[in-house]
C-alpha positions as CSV (number, residue, x, y, z in Angstrom):
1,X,3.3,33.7,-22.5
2,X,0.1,35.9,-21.6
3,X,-1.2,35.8,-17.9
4,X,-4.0,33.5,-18.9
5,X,-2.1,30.9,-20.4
6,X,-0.1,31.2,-16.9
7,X,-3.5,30.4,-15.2
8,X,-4.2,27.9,-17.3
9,X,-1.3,25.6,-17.2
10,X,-1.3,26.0,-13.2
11,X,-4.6,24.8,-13.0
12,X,-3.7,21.9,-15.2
13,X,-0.9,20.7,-13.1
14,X,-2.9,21.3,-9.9
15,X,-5.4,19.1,-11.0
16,X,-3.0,17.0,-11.8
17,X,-1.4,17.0,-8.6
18,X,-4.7,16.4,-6.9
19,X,-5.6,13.7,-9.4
20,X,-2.5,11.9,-8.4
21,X,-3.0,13.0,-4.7
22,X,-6.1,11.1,-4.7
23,X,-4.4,7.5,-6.5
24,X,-1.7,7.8,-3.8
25,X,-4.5,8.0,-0.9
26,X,-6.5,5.0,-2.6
27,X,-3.9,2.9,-3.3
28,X,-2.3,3.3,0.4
29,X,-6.0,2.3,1.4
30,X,-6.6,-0.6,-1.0
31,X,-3.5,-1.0,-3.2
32,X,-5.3,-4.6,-4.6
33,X,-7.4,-2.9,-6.5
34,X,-4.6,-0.5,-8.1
35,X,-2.8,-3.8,-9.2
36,X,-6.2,-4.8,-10.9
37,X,-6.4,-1.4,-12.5
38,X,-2.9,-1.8,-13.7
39,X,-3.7,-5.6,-14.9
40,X,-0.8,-6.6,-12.2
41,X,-0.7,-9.7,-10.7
42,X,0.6,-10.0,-7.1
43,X,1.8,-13.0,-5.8
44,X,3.3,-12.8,-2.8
């Protein structure tokens, strides 16, 4: 594999990471609207 497509793929799983980074700091904020994302219903 060339150097680029090294690049490449670590940027893809860093955005990755920050993309799910950033649903673990929502949903520890407002996890009700995670459950509406998800099309969960919560009763408890």
């Amino acid at each position: 594999m060339s150097e680029r497509w090294k690049w490449f793929w670590g940027g893809v799983g860093l955005a990755l990471l920050l993309v799910v980074l950033a649903l673990l700091f929502v949903a520890y904020q407002r996890p009700e609207m995670l459950l509406d994302w998800a099309n969960i219903r919560y009763c408890g």
